[in-house]
C-alpha positions in Angstrom: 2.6 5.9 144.9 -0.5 6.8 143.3 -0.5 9.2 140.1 -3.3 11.7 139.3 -5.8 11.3 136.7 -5.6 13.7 133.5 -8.7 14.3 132.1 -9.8 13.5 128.6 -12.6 15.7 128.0 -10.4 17.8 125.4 -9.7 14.4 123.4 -13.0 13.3 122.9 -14.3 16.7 121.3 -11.3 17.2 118.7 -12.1 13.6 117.8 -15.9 14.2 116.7 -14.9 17.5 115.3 -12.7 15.3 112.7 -15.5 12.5 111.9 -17.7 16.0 111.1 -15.7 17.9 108.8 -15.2 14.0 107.0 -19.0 14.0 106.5 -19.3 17.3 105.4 -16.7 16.8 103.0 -18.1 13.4 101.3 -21.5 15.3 100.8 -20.1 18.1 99.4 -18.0 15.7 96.9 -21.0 13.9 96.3 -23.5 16.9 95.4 -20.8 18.5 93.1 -20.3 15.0 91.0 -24.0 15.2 90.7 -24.2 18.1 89.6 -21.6 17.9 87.2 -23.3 14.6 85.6 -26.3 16.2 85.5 -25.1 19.1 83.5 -23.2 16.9 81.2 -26.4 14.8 80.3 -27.9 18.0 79.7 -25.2 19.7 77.3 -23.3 16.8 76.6 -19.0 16.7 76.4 -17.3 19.2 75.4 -13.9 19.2 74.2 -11.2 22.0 73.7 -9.5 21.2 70.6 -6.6 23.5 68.5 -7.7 24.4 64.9 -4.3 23.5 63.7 -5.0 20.2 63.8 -8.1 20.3 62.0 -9.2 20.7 58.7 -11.7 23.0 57.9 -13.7 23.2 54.6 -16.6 25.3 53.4 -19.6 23.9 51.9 -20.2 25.5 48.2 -22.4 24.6 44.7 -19.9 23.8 42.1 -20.1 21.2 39.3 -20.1 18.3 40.4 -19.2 14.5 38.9 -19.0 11.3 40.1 -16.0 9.2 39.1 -13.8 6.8 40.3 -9.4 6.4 40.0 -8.2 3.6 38.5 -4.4 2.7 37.3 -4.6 2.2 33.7 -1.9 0.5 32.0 -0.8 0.7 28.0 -1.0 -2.2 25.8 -1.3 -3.3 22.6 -4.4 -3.2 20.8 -3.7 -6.7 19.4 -1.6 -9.7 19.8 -0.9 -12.4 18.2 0.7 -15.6 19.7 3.3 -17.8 17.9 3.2 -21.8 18.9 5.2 -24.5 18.1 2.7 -26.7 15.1 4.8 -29.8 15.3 7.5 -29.0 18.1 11.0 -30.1 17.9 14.5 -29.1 19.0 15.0 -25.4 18.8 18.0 -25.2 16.3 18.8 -21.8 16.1 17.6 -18.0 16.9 17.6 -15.7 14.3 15.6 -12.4 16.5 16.2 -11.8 20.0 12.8 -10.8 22.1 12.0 -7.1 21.7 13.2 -6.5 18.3 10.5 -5.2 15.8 10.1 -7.8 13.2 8.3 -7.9 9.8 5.6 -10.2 8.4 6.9 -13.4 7.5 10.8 -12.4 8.8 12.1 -15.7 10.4 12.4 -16.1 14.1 13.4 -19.4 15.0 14.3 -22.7 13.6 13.3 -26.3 15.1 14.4 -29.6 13.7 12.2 -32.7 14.0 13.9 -35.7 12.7 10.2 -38.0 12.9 8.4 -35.4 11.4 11.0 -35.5 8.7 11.2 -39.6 8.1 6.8 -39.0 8.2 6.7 -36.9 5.3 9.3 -38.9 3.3 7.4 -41.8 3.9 3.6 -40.2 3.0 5.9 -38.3 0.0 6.4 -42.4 -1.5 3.1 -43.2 -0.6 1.3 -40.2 -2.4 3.3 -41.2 -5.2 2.6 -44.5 -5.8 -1.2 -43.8 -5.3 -0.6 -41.4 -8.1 0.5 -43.5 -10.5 -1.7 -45.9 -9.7 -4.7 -43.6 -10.4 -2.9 -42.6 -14.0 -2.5 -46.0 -14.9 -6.2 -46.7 -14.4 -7.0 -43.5 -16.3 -4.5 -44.4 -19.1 -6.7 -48.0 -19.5 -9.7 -46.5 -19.8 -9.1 -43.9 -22.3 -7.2 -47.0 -24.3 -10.9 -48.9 -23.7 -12.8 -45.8 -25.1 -10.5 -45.7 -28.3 -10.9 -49.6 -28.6 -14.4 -49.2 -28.8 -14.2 -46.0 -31.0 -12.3 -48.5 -33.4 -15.2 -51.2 -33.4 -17.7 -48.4 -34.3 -15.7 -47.3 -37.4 -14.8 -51.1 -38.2 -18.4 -51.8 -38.0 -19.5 -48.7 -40.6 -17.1 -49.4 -42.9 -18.1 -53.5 -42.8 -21.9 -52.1 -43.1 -21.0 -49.4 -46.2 -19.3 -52.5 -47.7 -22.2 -55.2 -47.8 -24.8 -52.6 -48.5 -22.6 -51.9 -51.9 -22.8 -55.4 -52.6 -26.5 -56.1 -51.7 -27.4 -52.8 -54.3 -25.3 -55.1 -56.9 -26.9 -58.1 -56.2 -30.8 -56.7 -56.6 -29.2 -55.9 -60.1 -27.8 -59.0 -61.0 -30.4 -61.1 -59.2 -33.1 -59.0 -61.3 -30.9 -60.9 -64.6 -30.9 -64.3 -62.6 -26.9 -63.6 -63.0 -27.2 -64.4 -59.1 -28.4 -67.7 -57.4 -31.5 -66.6 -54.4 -29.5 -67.9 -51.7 -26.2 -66.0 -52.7 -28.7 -63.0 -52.3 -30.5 -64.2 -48.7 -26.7 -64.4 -47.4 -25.1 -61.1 -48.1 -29.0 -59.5 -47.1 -29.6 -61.4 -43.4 -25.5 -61.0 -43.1 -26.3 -56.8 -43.8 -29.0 -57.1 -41.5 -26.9 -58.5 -38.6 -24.1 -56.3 -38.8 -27.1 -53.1 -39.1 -28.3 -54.6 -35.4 -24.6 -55.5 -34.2 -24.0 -51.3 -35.1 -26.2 -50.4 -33.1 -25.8 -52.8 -30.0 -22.4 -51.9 -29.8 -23.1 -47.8 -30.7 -25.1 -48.3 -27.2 -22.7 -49.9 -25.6 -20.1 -47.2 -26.5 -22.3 -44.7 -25.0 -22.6 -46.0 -21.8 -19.4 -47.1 -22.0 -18.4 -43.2 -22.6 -20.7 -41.8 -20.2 -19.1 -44.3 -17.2 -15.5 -43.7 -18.5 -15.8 -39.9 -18.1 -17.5 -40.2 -14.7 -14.2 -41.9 -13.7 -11.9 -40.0 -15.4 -13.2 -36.9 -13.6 -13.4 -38.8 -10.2 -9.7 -40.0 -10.9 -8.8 -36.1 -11.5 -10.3 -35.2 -8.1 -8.8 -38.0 -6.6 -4.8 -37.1 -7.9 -5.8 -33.5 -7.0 -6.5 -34.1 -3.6 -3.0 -36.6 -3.1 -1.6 -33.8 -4.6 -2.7 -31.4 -2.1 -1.7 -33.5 0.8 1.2 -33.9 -0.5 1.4 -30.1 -0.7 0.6 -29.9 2.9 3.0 -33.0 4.0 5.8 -30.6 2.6 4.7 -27.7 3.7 4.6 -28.8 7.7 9.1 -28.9 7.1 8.5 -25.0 6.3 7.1 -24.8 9.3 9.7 -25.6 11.3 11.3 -22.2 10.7 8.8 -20.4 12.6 8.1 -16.4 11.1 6.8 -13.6 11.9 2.7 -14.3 11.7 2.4 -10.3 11.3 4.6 -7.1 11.1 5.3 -5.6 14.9 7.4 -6.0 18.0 8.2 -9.5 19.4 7.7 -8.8 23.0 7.6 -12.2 23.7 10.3 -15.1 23.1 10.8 -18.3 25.1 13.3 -20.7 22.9 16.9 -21.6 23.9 19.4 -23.6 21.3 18.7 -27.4 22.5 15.3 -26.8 24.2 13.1 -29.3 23.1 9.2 -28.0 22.3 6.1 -30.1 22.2 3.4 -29.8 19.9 1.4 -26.4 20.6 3.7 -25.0 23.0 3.7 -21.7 23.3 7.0 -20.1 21.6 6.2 -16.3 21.8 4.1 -13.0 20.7 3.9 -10.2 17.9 2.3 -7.3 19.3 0.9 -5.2 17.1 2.1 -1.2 18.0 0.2 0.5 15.7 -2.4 0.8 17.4 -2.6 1.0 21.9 -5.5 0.4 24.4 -5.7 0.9 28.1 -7.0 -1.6 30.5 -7.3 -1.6 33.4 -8.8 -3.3 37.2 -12.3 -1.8 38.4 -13.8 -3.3 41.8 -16.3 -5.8 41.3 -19.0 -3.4 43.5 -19.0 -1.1 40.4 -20.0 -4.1 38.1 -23.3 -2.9 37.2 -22.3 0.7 36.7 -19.8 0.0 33.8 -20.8 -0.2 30.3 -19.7 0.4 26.4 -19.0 3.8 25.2 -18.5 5.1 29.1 -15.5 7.8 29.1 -12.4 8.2 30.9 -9.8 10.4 30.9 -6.2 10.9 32.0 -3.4 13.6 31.7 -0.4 13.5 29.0 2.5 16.1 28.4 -0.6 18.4 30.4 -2.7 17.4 28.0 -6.1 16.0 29.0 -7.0 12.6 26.4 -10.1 11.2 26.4 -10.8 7.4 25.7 -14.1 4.9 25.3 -14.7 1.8 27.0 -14.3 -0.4 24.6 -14.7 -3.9 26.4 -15.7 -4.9 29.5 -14.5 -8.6 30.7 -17.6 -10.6 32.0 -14.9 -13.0 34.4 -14.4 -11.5 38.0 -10.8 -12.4 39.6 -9.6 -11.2 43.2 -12.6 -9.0 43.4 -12.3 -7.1 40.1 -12.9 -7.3 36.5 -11.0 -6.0 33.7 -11.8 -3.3 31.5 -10.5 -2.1 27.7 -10.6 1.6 26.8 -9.8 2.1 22.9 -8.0 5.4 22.1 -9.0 6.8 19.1 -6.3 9.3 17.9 -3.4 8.3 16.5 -1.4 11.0 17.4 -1.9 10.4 21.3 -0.8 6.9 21.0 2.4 7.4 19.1 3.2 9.2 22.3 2.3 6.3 24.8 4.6 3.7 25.4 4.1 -0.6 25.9 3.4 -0.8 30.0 3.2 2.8 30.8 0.7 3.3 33.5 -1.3 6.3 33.4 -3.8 7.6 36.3 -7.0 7.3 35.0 -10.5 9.4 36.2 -13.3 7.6 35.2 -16.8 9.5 35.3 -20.1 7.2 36.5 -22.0 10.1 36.0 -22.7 13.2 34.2 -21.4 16.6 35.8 -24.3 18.7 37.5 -24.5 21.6 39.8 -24.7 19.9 42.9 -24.1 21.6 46.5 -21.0 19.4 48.2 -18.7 18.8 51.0 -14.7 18.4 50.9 -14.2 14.6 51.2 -12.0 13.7 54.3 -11.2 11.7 57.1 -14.4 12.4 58.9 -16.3 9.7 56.8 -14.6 7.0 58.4 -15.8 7.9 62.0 -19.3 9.5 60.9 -20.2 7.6 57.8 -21.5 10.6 56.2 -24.5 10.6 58.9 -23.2 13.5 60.7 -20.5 16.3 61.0 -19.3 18.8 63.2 -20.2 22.6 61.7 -18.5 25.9 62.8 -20.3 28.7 64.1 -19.8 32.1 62.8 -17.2 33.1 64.8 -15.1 30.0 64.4 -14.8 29.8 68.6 -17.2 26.8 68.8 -18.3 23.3 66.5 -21.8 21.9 67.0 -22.5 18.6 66.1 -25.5 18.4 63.3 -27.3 15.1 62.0 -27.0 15.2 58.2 -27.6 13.4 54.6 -24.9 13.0 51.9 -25.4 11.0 48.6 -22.9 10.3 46.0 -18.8 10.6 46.6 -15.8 11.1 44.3 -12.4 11.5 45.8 -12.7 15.3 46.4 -16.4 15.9 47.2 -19.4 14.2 48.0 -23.0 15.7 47.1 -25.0 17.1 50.4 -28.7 16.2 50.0 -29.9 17.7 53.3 -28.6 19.4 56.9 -26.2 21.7 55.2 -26.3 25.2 53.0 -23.9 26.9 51.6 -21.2 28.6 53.1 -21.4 27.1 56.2 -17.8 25.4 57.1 -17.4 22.2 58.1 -14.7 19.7 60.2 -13.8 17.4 57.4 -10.3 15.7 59.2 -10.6 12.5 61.2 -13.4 12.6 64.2 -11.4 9.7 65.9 -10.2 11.7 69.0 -13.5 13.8 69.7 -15.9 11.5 67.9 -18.1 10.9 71.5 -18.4 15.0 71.9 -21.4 17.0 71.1 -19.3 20.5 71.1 -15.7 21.4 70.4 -14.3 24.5 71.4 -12.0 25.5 69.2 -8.9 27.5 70.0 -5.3 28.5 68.2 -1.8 27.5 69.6 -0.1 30.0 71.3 
């Protein structure tokens, strides 16, 4: 049976009536996003943002300084160090480390059994070299009195024939005398006259070299005697002492340990006077000098101390820096290894007009900041130029006057915006 055809012309017209409103809608979708991104390339974003979260700071003209924190730690003006001379085995310990000591107190005693058996042995030698040198001297003082003797046995041989040559002119003048008893006591006077003098020359050079020697041989016993001085003196030295009066902050020796020549035993630090050191980045190298100033606070108290040294050696990125402190009465108050917070000025104070330092800096780099209108409902973004930072402030050359307040928190979750719009929480 054949069934009757509906028609279809209702169908077709809801169908384009679908596919129009579709169309209609895309273009209206498309002309609003166009819109939109062309007023946002215009104004730029804008972002609503709660003031509680912010920090807000007002640009003033106050006196201003640059200067940097460092941690500065007490220590002793001077130390000195106590090393083993001529090592050994560490005996017994008299002072246990940290105890004040005075000069010369004992410390520690070593024993060195070759050093010992050494200085016995050189103690012989020194000896014997000793009594060899006297001996010599003894045999040529006994030389210089021989000769002494042959001078005086010589005058009194020349006194005698001269005696008997003045008789015999007398008797020979009587013919008592034969001429040739005469010619032999006169050529025998002559000889003895030139043998006088020969040996009177002799004895004088003979002195002259003697006393040379003996003077030499003087130096010479002098000098054994010194070493042998010393030889003695290195067993004292195996009680170590105190090298100066102060606190031995420093002791490595155990009973038994054995210590090698040089090796480092200890230290005497000398308390009566402190200094502060302390680690500056190596970026401020060229900006520290002698006589700079720093200062720190004690028992609220502000003390003020010099740069006193600055280290030439770099290590880990910084170099080390000594600040002397100057009165007595502050540094009876300090303590060994007591840090203290030190603010160290790299510049003079001036008037200078300055921003709040703050988070900001680490998105903006100082280039730019976001500034508060008037009514505090809206924050414009503003190119600017800052110069020279200490913890609190930083100096404004340009783009800012006074009294005009400033975001200085972080930037980092509105740092792409152009405006904020600022708002309180409910």
């Amino acid at each position: 049976m054949d069934k009757p055809l509906v028609k279809k012309t209702k169908k077709k017209y809801q169908t384009k009536y679908v596919f129009a409103g579709l169309c209609t809608s895309v273009f209206i979708a498309a002309f609003t996003f166009s819109q939109s991104n062309a007023s946002l390339s215009h104004s730029g974003k804008n972002y609503n943002v709660t003031t509680s979260n912010l920090v807000i700071s007002t640009i003033k003209q106050a006196e201003f300084a640059e200067y940097l924190p460092l941690r500065g730690v007490v220590e002793p003006e001077k130390t000195i160090f106590i090393d083993a001379i001529d090592g050994g085995r560490v005996e017994e310990v008299f002072i246990q480390e940290g105890a004040l000591v005075e000069k010369g107190q004992a410390i520690l005693k070593l024993s060195n059994t070759n050093l010992q058996l050494n200085v016995l042995a050189r103690e012989a030698e020194v000896s014997e070299q000793i009594n060899n040198m006297r001996n010599t001297r003894l045999a040529l003082e006994q030389n210089q009195l021989s000769l002494k003797r042959d001078v005086i046995e010589l005058d009194f041989e020349v006194l005698r024939l001269q005696k008997q040559f003045t008789r015999n002119q007398a008797l020979i003048a009587k013919k008592l005398i034969s001429e040739q008893a005469f010619e032999m006591v006169q050529d025998e006077l002559d000889f003895q006259l030139k043998y006088r003098e020969t040996v009177k020359q002799s004895q004088e050079k003979e002195a002259l070299l003697q006393s040379q020697q003996l003077e030499q041989l003087a130096r010479s016993i002098k000098t054994l005697e010194s070493n042998l001085a010393i030889s003695r003196g290195s067993l004292d030295k195996l009680i170590i002492r105190a090298p100066s009066t102060g606190q031995l902050t420093f002791l490595d020796a155990q009973v038994g340990e054995s210590k090698s020549n040089g090796q480092r035993l200890g230290q005497v630090d000398l308390i009566e006077q402190y200094k502060v050191t302390a680690q500056v980045d190596e970026f401020y190298v060229s900006r520290v000098a002698k006589g700079q100033i720093a200062s720190f606070e004690l028992n609220q108290q502000t003390v003020q101390i010099e740069v006193a040294k600055v280290y030439p050696g770099i290590d880990n990125g910084t170099f080390k820096v000594d600040f002397s402190i100057s009165d007595k009465a502050i540094a009876k108050q300090l303590r060994l290894g007591q840090s203290v917070q030190l603010k160290f000025n790299l510049s003079s104070t001036e008037s200078k007009l300055q921003i709040a330092n703050g988070g900001f800096m680490q998105n903006t780099a100082g280039s730019w900041v976001f500034v508060v209108d008037e009514n505090g409902a809206q924050a414009s973004k503003r190119n600017i130029r800052l110069g020279r930072k200490n913890p609190q402030s930083i100096e404004v050359l340009s783009g800012l006057t006074q009294g005009e307040r400033v975001i200085t928190s972080s930037y980092a979750s509105f740092a792409d915006a152009d405006k904020l719009s600022l708002s309180k929480n409910d």
